[in-house]
C-alpha positions in Angstrom: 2.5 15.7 45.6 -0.5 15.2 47.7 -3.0 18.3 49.2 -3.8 16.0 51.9 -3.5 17.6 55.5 -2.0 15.0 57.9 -4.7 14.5 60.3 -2.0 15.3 62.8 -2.5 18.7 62.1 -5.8 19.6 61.0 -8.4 20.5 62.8 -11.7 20.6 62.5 -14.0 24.1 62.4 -15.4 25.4 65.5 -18.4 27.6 66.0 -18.2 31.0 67.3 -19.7 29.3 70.7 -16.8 26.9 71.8 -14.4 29.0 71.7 -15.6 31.7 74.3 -15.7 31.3 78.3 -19.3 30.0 79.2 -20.7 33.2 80.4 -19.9 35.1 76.8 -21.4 31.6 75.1 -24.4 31.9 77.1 -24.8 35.9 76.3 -23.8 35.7 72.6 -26.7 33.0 72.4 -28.9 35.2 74.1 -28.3 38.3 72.0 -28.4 36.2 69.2 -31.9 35.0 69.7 -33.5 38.0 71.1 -34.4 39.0 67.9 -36.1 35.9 67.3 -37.9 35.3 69.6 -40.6 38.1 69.0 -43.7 38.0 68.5 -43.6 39.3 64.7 -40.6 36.8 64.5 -42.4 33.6 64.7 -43.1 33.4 61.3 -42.3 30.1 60.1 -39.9 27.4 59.0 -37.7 29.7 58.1 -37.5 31.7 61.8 -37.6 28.0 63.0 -34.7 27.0 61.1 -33.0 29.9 61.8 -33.4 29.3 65.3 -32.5 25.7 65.3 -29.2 26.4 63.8 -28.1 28.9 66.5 -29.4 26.2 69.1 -27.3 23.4 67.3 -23.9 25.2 66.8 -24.0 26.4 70.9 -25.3 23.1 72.3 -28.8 22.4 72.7 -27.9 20.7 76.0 -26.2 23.9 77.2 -29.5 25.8 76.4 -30.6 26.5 80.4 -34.1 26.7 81.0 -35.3 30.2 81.3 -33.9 30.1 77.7 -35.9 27.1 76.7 -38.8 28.5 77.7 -38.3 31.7 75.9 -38.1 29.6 72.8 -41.2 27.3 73.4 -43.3 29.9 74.7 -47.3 30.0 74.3 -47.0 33.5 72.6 -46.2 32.2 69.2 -48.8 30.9 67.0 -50.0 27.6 65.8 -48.0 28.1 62.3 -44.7 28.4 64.6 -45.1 25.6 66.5 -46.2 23.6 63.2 -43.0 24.7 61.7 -40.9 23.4 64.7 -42.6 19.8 65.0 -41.8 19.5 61.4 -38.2 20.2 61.7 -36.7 17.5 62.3 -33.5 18.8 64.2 -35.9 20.7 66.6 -37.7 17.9 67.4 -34.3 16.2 68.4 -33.7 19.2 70.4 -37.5 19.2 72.1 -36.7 15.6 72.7 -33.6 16.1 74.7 -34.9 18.6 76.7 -38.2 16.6 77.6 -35.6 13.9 78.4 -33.6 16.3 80.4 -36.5 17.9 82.2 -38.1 14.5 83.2 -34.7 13.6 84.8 -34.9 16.9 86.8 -35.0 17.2 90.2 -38.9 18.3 91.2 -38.0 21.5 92.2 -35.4 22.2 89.1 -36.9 25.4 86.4 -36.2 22.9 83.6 -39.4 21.1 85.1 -41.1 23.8 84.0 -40.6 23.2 80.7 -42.2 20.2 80.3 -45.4 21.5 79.2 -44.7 24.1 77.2 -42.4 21.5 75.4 -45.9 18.8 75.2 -47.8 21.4 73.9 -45.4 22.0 70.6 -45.7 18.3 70.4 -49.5 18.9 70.4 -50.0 20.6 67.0 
């Protein structure tokens, strides 16, 4: 006898993010980053990959932009922002949301994160 699930009924694992109405996704993201996006937070490839994870599982798409910015702000230091151009998932994740702020409107926020975004690409 075979332990093989008939496709027909299995289904894949979600995250904890798509299974919640998009204002609980959004806030459950938020909480969940808070933490780390202190200053004493920004410590390294680890915080990075931490970070990039949480990102990942709710959508780096969905991410809106006064979030983005949190997370490429100019208060972390050189060592975070090495850490994050050496990842390569986060710079698939910078990368969409370069593409996605160039394709803004002028007057959209996520315009303004281009350069925050150019200047992790800077290190």
């Amino acid at each position: 006898m075979s332990n093989i699930v008939p496709s027909s009924i299995y289904h894949p694992p979600v995250s904890g993010f798509q299974i919640l109405s998009p204002q609980t996704r959004k806030e459950k993201l938020q909480l969940a980053i808070r933490p780390m996006l202190h200053a004493t937070s920004f410590t390294g490839a680890q915080a990075v990959q931490n970070l990039v994870t949480l990102i990942n599982e709710y959508g780096s798409q969905d991410v809106d932009a006064a979030t983005r910015l949190e997370i490429i702000r100019d208060q972390a230091g050189n060592h975070y922002f090495r850490a994050w151009s050496e990842n390569v998932t986060a710079i698939d994740i910078s990368r969409e949301w370069l593409k996605s702020a160039f394709m803004a409107k002028v007057d959209d926020v996520l315009v303004e994160a281009i350069m925050p975004s150019l200047h992790v690409s800077d290190i």
